[in-house]
NUDRENMAR-893351 format. One record per residue (C-alpha): residue in three letters; x, y, z. Coordinates in pm, 1 decimal. Each point is the difference from the previous one (the first is absolute). Layout:
BEGIN
REC  residuo        c1        c2        c3
REC      ALA         X         Y         Z
...
END
This chain:
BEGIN
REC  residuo        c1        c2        c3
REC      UNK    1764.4   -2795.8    3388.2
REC      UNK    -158.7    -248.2    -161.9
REC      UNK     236.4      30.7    -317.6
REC      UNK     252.5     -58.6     186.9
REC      UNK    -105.9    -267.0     166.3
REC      UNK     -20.1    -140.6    -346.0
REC      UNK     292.8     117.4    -145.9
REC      UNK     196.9    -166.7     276.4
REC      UNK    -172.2    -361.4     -61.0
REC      UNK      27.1      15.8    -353.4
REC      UNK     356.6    -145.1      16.6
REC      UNK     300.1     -50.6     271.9
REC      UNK     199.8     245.9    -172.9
REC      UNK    -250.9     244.0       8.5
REC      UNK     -63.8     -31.4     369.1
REC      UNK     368.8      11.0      30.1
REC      UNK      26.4     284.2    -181.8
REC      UNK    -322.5     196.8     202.9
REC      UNK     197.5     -89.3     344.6
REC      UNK     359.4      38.9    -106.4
REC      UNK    -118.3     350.3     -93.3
REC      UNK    -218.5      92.0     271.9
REC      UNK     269.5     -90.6     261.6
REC      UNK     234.6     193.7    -147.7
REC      UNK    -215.9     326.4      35.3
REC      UNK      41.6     -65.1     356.6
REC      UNK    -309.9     138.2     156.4
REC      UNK    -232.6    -196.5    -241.2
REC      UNK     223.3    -338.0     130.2
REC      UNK    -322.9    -129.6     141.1
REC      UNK    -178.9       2.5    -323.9
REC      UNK     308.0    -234.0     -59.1
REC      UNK     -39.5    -205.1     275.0
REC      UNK    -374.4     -11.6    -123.6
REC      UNK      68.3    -126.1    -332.2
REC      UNK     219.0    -286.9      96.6
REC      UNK    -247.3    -105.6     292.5
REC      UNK    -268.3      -5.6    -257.4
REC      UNK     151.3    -252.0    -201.7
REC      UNK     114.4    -156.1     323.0
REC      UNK    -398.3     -61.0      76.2
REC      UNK     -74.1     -80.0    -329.3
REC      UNK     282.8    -227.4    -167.9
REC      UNK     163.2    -125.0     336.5
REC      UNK     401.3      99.5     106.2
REC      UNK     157.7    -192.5    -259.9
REC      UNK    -159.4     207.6    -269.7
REC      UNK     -13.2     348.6     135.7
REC      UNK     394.5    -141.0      -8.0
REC      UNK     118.1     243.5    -284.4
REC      UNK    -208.2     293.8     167.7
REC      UNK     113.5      -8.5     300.5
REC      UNK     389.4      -8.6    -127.1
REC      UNK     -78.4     286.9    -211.9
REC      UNK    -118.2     190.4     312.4
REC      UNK     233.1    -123.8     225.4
REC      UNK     308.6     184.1    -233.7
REC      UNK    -136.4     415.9      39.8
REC      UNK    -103.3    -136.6     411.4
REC      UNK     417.8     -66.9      71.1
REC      UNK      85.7     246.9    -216.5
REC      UNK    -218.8     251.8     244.3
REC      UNK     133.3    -184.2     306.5
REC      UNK     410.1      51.0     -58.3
REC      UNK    -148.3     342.7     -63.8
REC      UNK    -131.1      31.7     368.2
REC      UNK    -379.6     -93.9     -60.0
REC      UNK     -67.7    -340.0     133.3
REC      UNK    -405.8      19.7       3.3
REC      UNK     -54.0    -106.2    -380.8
REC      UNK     158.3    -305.5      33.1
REC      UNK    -137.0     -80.8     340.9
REC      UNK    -347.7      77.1    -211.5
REC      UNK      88.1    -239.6    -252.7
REC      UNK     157.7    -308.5     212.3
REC      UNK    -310.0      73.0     274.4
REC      UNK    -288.4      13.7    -268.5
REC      UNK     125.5    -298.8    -183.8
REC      UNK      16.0    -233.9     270.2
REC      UNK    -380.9     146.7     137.8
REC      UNK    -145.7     -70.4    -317.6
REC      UNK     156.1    -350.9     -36.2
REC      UNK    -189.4     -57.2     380.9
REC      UNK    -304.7     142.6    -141.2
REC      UNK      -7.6    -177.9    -330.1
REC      UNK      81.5    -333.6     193.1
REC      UNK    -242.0      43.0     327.7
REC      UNK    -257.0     203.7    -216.8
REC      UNK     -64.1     172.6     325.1
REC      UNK      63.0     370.7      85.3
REC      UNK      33.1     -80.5     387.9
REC      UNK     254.3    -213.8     -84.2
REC      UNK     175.7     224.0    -234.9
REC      UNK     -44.9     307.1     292.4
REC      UNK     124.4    -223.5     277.4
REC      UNK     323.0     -75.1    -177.0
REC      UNK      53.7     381.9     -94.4
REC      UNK     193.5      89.3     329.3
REC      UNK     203.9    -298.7      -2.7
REC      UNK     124.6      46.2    -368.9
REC      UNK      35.8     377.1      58.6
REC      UNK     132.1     -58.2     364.6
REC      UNK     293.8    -292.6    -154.4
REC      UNK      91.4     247.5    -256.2
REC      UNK      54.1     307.7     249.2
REC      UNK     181.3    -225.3     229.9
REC      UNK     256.8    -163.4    -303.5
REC      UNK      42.1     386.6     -98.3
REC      UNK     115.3      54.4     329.9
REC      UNK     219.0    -264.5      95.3
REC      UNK     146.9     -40.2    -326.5
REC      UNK       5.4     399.8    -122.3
REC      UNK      57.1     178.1     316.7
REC      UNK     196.2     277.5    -195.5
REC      UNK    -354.8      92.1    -186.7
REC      UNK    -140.2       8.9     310.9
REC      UNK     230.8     244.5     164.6
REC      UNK      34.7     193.2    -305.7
REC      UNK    -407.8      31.2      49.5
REC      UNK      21.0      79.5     361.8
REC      UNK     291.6     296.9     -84.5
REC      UNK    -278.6     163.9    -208.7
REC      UNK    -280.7      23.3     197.6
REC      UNK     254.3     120.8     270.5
REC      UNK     103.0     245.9    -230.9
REC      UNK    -338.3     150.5     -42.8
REC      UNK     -90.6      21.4     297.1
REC      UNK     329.3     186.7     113.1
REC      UNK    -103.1     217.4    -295.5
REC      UNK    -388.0      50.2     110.0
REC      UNK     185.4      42.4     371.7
REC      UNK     224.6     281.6    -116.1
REC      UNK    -272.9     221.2    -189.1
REC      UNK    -252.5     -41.8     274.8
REC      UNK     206.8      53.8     284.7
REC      UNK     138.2     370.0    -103.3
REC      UNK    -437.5     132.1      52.6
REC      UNK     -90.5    -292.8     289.3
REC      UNK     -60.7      98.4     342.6
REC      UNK     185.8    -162.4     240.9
REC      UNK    -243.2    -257.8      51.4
REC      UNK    -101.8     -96.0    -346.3
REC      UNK     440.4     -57.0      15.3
REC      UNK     -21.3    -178.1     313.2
REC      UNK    -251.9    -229.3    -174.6
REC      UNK     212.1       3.6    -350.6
REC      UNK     313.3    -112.7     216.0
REC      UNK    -212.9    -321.8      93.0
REC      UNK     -78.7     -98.3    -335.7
REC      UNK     278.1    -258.9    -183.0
REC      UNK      33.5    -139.6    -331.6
REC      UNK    -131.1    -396.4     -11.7
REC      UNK     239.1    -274.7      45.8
REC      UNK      81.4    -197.1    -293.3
REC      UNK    -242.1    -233.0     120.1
REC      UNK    -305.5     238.3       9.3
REC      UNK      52.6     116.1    -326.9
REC      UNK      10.1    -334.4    -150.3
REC      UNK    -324.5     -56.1     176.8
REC      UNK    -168.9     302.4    -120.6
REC      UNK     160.1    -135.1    -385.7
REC      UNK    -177.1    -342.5      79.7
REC      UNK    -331.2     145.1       6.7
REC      UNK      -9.7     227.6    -265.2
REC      UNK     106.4    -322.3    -185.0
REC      UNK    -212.7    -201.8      91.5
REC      UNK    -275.0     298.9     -95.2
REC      UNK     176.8     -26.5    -369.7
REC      UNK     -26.4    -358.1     -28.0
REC      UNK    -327.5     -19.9      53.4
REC      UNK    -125.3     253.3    -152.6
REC      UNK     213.8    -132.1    -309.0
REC      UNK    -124.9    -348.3      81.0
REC      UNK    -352.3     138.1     -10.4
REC      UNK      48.3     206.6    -356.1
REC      UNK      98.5    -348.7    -159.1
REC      UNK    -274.2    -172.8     142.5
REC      UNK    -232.5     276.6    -113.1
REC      UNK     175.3     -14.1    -349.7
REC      UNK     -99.3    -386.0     -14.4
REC      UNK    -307.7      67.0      54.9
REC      UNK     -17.8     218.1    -261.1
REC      UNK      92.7    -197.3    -223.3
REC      UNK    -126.9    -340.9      81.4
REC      UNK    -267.8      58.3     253.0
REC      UNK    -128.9     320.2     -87.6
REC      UNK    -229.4     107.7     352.6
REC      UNK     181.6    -248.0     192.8
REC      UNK     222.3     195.5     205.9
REC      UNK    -230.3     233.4     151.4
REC      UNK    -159.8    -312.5      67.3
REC      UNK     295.5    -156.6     196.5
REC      UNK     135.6     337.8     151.5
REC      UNK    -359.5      55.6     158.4
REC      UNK      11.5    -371.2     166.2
REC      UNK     343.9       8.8      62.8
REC      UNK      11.1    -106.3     407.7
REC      UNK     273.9    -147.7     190.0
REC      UNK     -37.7    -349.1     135.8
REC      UNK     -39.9     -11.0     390.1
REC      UNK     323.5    -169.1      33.1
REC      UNK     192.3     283.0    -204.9
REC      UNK    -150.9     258.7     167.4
REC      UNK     104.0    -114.3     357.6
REC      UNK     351.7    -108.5    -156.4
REC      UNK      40.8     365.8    -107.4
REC      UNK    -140.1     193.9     317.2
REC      UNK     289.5    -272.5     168.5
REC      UNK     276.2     121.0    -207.4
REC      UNK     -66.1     374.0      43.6
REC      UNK     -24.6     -77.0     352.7
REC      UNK     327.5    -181.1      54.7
REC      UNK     196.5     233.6    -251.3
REC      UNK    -128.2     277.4     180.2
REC      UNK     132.3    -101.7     350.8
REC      UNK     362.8      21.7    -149.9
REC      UNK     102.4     318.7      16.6
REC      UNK     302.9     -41.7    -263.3
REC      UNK    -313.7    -119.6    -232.8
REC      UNK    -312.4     221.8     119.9
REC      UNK     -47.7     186.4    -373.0
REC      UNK      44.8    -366.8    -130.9
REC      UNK    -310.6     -93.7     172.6
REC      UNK    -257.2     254.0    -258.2
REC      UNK      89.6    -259.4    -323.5
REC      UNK    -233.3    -220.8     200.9
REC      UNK    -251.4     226.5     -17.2
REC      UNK     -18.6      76.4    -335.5
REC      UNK    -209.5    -293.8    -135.8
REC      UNK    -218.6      84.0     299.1
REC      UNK     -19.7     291.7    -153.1
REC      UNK     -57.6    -106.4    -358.2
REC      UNK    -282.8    -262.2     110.2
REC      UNK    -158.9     267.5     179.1
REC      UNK     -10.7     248.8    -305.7
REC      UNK    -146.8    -334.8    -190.6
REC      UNK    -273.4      -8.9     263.4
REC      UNK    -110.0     325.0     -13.2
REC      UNK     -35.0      11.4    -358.3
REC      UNK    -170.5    -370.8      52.4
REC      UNK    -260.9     177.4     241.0
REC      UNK     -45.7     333.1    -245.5
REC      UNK     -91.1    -233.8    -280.4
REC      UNK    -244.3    -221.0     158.2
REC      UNK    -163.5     269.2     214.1
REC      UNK     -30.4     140.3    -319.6
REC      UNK     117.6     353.2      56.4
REC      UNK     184.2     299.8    -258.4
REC      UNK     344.9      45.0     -31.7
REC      UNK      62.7     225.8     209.6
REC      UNK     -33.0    -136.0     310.8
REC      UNK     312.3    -177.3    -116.4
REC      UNK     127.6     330.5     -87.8
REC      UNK     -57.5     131.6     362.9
REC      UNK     163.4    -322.8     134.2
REC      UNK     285.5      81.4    -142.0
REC      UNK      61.9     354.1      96.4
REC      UNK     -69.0    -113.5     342.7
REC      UNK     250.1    -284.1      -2.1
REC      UNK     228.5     292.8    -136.6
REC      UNK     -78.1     242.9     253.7
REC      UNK     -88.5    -209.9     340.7
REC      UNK     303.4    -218.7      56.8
REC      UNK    -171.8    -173.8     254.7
REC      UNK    -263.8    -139.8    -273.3
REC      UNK     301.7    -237.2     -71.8
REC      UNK      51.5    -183.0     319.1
REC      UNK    -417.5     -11.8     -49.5
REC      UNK      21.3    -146.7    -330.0
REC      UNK     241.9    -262.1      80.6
REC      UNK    -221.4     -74.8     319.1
REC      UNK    -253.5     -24.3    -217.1
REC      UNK     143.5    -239.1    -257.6
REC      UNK     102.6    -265.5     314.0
REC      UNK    -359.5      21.4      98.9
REC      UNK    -127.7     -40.8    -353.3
REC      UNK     198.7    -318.3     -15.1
REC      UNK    -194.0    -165.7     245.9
REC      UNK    -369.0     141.1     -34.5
REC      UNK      -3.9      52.1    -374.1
REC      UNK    -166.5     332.2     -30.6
REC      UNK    -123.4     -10.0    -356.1
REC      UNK    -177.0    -288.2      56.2
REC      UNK    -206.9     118.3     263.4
REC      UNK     -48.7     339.9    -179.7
REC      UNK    -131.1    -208.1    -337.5
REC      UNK    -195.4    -197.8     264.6
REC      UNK    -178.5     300.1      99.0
REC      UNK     -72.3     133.6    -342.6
REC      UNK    -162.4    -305.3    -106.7
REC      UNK    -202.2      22.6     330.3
END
């Protein structure tokens, strides 16, 4: 990775060239979105100019092709870097995740409704399908049960699009950080990932949103995007906690597949990270091992 990190700086058209090509592929669009947000954070908007154009042509080619998520990526992950390169503060850049994401969705909707009904066609269309094959070997109260369940409003789905976006933006937000630091800091992200906390104010402004999203019922799916920097600054903490308590891999490891397998472990997590904002866990823990 990190040869790619420095064949991208080498030169603009390079980058260009390393995003243009990596959005095109589609599913590696984030490496794309990666690329321009690392020159972004390093050289500032005006410069990552020429990158992001070269991106920005294979992201509307895939979105007059029915694919809207690499350019949401690549719009999305610019802007976040810009915030972080400006602020120099992850809360700051996590905070304004659901807003950019959330703007985006909305403008999709209100000024594309077509790709959202075309959207909302397809997942009814699947399900009819998954109803139809089912249905001929269900009892009549697994069909009494399948006869409640109806495809998402256009509304849902874009909600459940907004937060696998705003997963994809950060992650890509985090890969050109990382790259950076490769580079230029070399050490430096682990460093920042591990004391990456959110500001008091951010975390409270966040639990708020999710909270008054939520209570809409048009916008209840809507209302996750504000917990995914919750989520991210509680992944930072735990791997804050793992390094200064000193302990092996794998307890990240385990973390993980728990996370993966205990769903509830997420509302935890974000609990966690709204706490952490306030009492600053890591400090007390390094105050402890010094004791």
């Amino acid at each position: 990775m990190k040869s790619l990190a420095d064949f991208i700086m080498r030169s603009p058209l390079q980058g260009a060239l390393v995003a243009a090509l990596a959005t095109a592929s589609l599913f590696l669009a984030w490496i794309g979105a990666a690329a321009v947000a690392l020159m972004v954070l390093r050289h500032g908007v005006n410069r990552a100019a020429i990158v992001f154009l070269a991106a920005l042509v294979p992201a509307a080619f895939w979105m007059f092709a029915g694919d809207i998520g690499p350019l949401t990526t690549l719009v999305c992950a610019v802007i976040l870097a810009a915030a972080l390169r400006v602020s120099q503060s992850w809360s700051v850049a996590l905070l304004a995740t659901p807003f950019v994401i959330g703007t985006w969705c909305m403008l999709i909707v209100l000024l594309a409704p077509e790709y959202v009904e075309t959207i909302r066609l397809i997942f009814e269309q699947v399900l009819q399908g998954f109803k139809a094959r089912v249905m001929s070997s269900a009892s009549d109260t697994e069909r009494e049960v399948l006869d409640r369940i109806n495809a998402p409003s256009g509304m849902q789905i874009m909600g459940m699009l907004a937060i696998l976006q705003a997963l994809t933006t950060i992650f890509s937000l985090l890969v050109g950080r990382w790259w950076q630091a490769l580079l230029y800091n070399p050490g430096g992200f682990q460093q920042e990932f591990h004391a990456l906390k959110l500001d008091r104010l951010h975390g409270l402004v966040l639990v708020g949103g999710f909270i008054v999203v939520a209570s809409q019922d048009s916008y209840s799916t809507w209302s996750w995007m504000f917990i995914v920097p919750l989520l991210v600054a509680g992944m930072a903490l735990v791997h804050g906690l793992v390094a200064k308590s000193k302990l092996p891999v794998r307890w990240l490891v385990l973390f993980y597949m728990a996370l993966f397998v205990f769903r509830p472990l997420v509302a935890l997590l974000a609990a966690v990270a709204v706490a952490d904002s306030a009492l600053d866990f890591r400090s007390r823990v390094g105050q402890k091992n010094r004791d």
